[in-house]
FIMI-98878 format. One line per 2 residues: number of its first residue (from 1); their letters; for each residue x, y, z of C-alpha. Coordinates in steps of 0.001 Angstrom, whole numbers, plus 500000, padded with zeros to 6 digits. Layout:
NUM> a> X:Y:Z | ...
! end
This chain:
1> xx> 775873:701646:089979 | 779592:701647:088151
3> xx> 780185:699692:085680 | 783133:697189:085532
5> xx> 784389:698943:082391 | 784521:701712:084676
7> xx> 787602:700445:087227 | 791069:701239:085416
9> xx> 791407:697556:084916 | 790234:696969:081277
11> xx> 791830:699182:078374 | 789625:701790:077109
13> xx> 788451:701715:073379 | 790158:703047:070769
15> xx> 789815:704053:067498 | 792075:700588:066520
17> xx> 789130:698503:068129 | 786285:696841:065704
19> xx> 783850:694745:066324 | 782838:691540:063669
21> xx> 784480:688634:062653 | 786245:689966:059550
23> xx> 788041:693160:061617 | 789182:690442:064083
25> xx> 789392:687291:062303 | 793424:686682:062886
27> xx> 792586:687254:066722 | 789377:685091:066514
29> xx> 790918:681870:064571 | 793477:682165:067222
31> xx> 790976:681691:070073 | 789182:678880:068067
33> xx> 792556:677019:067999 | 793339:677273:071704
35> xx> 789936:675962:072645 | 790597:672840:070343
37> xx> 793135:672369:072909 | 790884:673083:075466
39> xx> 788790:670510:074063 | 791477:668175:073005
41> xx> 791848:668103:077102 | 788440:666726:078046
43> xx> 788863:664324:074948 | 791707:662008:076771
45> xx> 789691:660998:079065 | 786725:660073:077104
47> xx> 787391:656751:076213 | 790068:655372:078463
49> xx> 788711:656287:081606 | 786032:654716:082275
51> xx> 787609:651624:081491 | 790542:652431:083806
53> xx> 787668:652398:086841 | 787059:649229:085880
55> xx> 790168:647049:084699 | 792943:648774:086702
57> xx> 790955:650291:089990 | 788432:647322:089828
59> xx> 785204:649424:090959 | 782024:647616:090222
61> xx> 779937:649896:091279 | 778671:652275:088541
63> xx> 778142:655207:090685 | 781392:655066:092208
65> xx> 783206:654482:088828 | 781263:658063:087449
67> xx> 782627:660063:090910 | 785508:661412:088509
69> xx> 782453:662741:086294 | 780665:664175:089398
71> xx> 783455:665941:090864 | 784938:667678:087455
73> xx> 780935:668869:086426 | 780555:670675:089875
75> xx> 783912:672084:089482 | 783948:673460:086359
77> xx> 780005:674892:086949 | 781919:676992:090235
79> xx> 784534:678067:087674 | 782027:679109:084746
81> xx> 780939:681487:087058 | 783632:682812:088573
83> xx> 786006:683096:084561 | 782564:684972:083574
85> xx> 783125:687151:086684 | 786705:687934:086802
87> xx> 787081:688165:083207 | 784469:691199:083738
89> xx> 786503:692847:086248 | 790067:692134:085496
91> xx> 790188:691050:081720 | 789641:688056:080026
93> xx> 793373:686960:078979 | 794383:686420:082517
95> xx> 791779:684130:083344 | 792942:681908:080354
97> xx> 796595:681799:081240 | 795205:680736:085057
99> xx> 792814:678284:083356 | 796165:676790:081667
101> xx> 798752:676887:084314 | 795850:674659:086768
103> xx> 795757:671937:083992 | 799564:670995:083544
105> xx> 799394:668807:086434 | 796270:666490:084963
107> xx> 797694:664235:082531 | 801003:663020:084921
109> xx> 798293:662624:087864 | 796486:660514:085573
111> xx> 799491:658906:084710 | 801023:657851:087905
113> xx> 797477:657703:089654 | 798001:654764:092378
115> xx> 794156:654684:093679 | 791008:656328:092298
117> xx> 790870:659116:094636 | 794141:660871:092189
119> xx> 791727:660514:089452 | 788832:662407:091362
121> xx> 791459:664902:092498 | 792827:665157:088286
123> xx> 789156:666231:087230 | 788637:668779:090068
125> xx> 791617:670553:088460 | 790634:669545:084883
127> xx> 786909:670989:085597 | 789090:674471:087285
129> xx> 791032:674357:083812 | 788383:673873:081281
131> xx> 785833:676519:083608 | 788437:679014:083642
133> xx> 790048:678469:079673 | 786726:677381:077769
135> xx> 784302:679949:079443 | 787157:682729:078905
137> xx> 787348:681734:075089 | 783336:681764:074760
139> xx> 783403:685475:076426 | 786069:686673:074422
141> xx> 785215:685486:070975 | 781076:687504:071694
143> xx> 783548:690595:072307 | 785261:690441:068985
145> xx> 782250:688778:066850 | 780000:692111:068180
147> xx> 775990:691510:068146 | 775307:690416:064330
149> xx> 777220:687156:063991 | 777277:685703:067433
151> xx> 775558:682566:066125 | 778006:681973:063750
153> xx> 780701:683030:065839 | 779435:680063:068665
155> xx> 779482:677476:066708 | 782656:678127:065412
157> xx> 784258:678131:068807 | 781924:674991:069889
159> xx> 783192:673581:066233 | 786973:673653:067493
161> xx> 785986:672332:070493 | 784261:669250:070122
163> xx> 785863:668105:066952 | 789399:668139:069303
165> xx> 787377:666199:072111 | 785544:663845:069140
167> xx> 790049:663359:067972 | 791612:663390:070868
169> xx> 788882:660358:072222 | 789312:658287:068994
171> xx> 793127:658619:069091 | 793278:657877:072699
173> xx> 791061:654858:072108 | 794065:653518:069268
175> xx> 796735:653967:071834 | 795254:652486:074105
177> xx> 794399:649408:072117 | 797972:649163:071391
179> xx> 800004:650109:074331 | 797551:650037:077476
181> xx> 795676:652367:079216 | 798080:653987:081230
183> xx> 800701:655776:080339 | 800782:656256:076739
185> xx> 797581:657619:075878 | 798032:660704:077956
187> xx> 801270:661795:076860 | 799299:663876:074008
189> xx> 798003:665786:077434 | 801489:667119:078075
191> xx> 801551:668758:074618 | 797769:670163:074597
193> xx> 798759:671814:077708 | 801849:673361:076900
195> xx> 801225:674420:073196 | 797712:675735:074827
197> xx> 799561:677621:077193 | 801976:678988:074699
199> xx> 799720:680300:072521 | 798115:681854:075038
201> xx> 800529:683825:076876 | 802604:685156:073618
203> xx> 799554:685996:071138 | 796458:686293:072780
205> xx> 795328:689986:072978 | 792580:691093:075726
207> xx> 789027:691662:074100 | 787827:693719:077130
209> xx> 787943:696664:074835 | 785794:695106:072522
211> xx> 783052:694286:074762 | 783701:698106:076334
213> xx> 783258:699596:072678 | 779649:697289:072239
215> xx> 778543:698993:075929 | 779153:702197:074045
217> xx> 777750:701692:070791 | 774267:700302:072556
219> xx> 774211:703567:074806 | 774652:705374:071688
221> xx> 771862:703524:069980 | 774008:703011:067203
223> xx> 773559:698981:066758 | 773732:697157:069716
225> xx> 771244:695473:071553 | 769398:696862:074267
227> xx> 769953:696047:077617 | 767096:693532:079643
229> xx> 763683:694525:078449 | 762299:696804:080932
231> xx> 765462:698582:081436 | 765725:702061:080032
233> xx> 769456:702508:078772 | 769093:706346:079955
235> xx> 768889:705320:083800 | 770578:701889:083290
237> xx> 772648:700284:085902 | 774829:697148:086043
239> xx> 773143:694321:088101 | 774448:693200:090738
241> xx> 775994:689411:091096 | 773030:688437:093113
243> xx> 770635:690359:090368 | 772439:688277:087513
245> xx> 772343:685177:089553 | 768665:685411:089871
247> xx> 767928:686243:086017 | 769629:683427:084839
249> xx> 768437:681251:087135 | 764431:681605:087130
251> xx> 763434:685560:086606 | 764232:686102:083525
253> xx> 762323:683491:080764 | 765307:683385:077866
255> xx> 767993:683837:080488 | 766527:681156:082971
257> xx> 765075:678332:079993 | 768714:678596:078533
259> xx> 770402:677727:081754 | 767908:674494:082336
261> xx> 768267:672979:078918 | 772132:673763:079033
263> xx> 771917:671885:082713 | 769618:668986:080652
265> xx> 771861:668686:077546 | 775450:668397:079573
267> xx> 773587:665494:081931 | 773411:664075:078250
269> xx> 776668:664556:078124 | 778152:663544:080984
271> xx> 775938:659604:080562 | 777691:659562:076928
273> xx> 780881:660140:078589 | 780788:657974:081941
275> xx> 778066:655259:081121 | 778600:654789:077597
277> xx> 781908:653093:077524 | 781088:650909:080068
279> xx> 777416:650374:078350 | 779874:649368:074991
281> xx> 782444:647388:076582 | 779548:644973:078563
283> xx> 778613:644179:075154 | 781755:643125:073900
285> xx> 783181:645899:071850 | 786890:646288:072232
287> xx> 789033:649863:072895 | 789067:650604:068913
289> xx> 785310:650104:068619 | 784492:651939:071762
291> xx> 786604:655090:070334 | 785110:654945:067449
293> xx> 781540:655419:069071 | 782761:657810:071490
295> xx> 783971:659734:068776 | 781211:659865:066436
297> xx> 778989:662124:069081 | 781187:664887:069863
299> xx> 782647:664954:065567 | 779113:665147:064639
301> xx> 778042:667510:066977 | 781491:669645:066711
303> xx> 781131:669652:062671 | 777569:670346:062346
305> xx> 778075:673436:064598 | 779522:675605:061640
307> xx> 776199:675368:060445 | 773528:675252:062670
309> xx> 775356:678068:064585 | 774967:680291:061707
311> xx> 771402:679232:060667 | 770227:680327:064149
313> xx> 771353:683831:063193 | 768939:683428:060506
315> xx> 766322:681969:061994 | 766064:682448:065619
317> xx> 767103:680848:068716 | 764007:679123:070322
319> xx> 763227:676836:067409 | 766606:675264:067145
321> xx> 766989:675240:070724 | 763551:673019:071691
323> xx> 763853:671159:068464 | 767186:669944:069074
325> xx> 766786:668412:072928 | 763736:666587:070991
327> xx> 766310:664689:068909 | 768545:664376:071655
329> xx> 765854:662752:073443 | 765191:660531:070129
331> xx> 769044:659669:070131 | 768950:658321:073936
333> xx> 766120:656085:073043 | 767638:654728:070429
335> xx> 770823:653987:072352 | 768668:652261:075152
337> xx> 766656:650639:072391 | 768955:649323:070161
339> xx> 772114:646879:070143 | 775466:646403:067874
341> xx> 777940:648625:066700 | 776037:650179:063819
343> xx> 772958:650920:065586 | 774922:652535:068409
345> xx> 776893:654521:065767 | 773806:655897:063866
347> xx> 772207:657037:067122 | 775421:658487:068117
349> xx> 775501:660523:065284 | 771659:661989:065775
351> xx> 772620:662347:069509 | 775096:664451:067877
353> xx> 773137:666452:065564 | 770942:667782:068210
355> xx> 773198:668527:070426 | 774494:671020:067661
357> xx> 771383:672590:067278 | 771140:673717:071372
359> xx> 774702:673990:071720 | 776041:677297:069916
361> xx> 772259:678762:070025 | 771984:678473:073914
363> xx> 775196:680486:074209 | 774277:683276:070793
365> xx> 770881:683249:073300 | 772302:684607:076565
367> xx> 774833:687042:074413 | 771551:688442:072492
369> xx> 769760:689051:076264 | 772800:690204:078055
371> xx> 774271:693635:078296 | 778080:693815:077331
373> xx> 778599:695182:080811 | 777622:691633:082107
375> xx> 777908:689472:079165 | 780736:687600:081015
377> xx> 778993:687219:084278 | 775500:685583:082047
379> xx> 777628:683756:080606 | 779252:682736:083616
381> xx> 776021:681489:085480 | 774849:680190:082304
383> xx> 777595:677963:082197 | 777715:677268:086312
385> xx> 774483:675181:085443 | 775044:673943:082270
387> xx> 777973:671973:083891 | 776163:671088:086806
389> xx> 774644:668590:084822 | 777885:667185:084402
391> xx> 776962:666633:088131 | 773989:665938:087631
393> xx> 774052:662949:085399 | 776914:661059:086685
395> xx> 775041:661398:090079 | 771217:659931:088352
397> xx> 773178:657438:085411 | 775420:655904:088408
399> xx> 772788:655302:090531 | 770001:654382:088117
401> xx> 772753:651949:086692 | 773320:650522:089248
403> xx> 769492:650195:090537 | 768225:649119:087474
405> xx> 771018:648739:084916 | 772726:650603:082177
407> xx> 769804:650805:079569 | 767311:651819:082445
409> xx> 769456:654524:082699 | 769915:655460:079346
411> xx> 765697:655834:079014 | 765073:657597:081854
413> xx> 767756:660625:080642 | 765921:660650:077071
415> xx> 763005:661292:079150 | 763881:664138:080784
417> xx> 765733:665626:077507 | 762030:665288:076144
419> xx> 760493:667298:078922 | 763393:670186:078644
421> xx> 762838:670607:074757 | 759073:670958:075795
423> xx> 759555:673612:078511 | 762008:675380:076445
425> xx> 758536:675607:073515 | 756195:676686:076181
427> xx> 758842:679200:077909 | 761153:681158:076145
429> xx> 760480:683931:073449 | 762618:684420:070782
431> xx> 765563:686413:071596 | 767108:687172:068535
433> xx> 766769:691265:067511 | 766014:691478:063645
! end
């Protein structure tokens, strides 16, 4: 079977081309910058929209008032896949620019939305944009980090990331306390969008090459990683979509264990983002307060990834990756447990700190497993069900919410984040080559 790197499409390697973070780092701090805007994105809607559902659209109903959630996780899981894909076959920097050009319209629909149903229709092309834009930066930074720092090189990106989201939420909480929640706070949309797109177009460079020159240097045996155990590089062939599907769904254990705590720890996710305000605000809290505790999660979690990214290159994946859905788990209690500001804040910041330990490790985990020749695609079904739970949890917090109220809720996610970090122990080998 031909590889991608095979079609014409993707520049050959050249002598100019090195792998590692120092050979690459103006290219690489680049990338980390655009995905804070990336990131900055997802962060305007973190506090102020859930609170729009409910003062300006006036839906009760907790289920209906996560649809938005619902609609952007199975979006963006459908575009994981397909920027992993594409980037594969045609390159990764046009993926990004299409990721960027489907978000300018977001923040005005937001803006001007006159029923709900514009805000369901704003995250189906927010979840297109942050699929296509995030995914492609993931892939693309792998290609220029090469095999020995990928950990580090994960939760750098993740680091730019979710610090912008942890920002862009608190500042969007300020505004709104000040001027209202519509317009004002997502003017700073317009400007994430077009600096993102900017940067992108005039100084991004494809990393294609990159990833071509790591296919090369693992045939050669001259540092890579080897392709799936079992697979002899001499009579090696590129899987198929349905082949890749299939490992990273339930054949292969590291491939398959990182794609169902990725699912688990984004349904976390997606009940911080949809139920919590609206778990805060029943208590009392006003829009300052409430950005403050949406912002504590994603800052701790975006800051601590500089770390714990790195340490799993030290330590291995599978200890980091169980351990930290087993404080995640912790964190949710607490939440469902506890009452007040501080308490909430605390356990937002644990919630936090586990999430950093999965979050860069699940992604250094399919890059250590997956051969460059389909890095993009793992990482593209990977990421399909990661986001799912997006999906996932706005779906089982609504209607558990709803059924039995918020905190019910809350408990019944921490369980399943318990059950995940256990399977994850019991299932997956260490993937990281010493």
């Amino acid at each position: 079977m031909r590889s991608e790197f095979d079609s014409g499409s993707s520049p050959a390697p050249s002598g100019t081309i090195k792998l590692g973070l120092a050979a690459n780092r103006n290219q690489f701090w680049l990338l980390v910058l655009i995905n804070a805007f990336v990131g900055a994105m997802v962060g305007l809607e973190r506090t102020v929209l859930p609170l729009l559902a409910e003062e300006e659209f006036g839906l009760a109903s907790r289920g209906v008032a996560l649809s938005f959630l619902v609609s952007f996780g199975l979006v963006k899981a459908v575009a994981n896949f397909f920027a992993g894909r594409l980037g594969d076959l045609y390159g990764r920097k046009p993926i990004l620019i299409v990721g960027w050009l489907v978000g300018i319209p977001v923040p005005f629909m937001i803006m001007w939305a006159p029923s709900w149903d514009w805000i369901v229709a704003a995250n189906v092309l927010l979840g297109i944009n942050q699929g296509l834009a995030w995914s492609t930066t993931v892939i693309m930074k792998i290609d220029l980090a090469g095999p020995r720092r990928r950990g580090l090189a994960m939760g750098l990106n993740e680091f730019g990331g979710y610090v912008a989201v942890a920002l862009s939420a608190l500042a969007t909480g300020y505004i709104a306390q000040v001027y209202g929640l519509r317009p004002e706070p997502f003017y700073l949309g317009i400007a994430f969008v077009a600096v993102g797109l900017g940067l992108s177009v005039t100084f991004v460079r494809e990393t294609l090459g990159h990833a071509q020159l790591e296919a090369d240097q693992v045939a050669a045996g001259r540092g890579g990683e080897p392709p799936l155990p079992g697979s002899p590089e001499s009579d090696y062939a590129v899987p198929s979509t349905r082949e890749i599907f299939a490992l990273s769904t339930w054949k292969h254990p590291a491939l398959s264990s990182a794609s169902q705590a990725g699912l688990v720890n984004n349904m976390n996710d997606g009940l911080a983002w949809g139920l919590f305000p609206l778990f805060f605000a029943a208590a009392g809290l006003g829009v300052a307060d409430i950005g403050w505790l949406v912002f504590i999660y994603p800052f701790t979690w975006g800051v601590l990834q500089l770390w714990t990214g790195a340490w799993s290159d030290r330590v291995g994946r599978k200890r980091l990756i169980a351990g930290g859905m087993m404080v995640q788990a912790l964190a949710l209690a607490s939440f469902a447990m506890t009452s007040g500001f501080a308490g909430w804040l605390g356990a937002g910041a644990l919630l936090g700190a586990g999430t950093a330990m999965v979050y860069p490790t699940l992604l250094a985990s399919v890059g250590d497993v997956a051969h460059p020749s389909w890095r993009g695609s793992a990482v593209g079904v990977y990421r399909l069900w990661r986001d799912s739970g997006y999906a996932v949890g706005g779906i089982m917090a609504g209607t558990l919410a709803d059924a039995f109220g918020m905190r019910a809720a809350i408990g019944a996610v921490a369980v399943l984040t318990l059950l995940s970090g256990l399977l994850v122990a019991w299932r997956m080998p260490e993937t990281l080559k010493r």
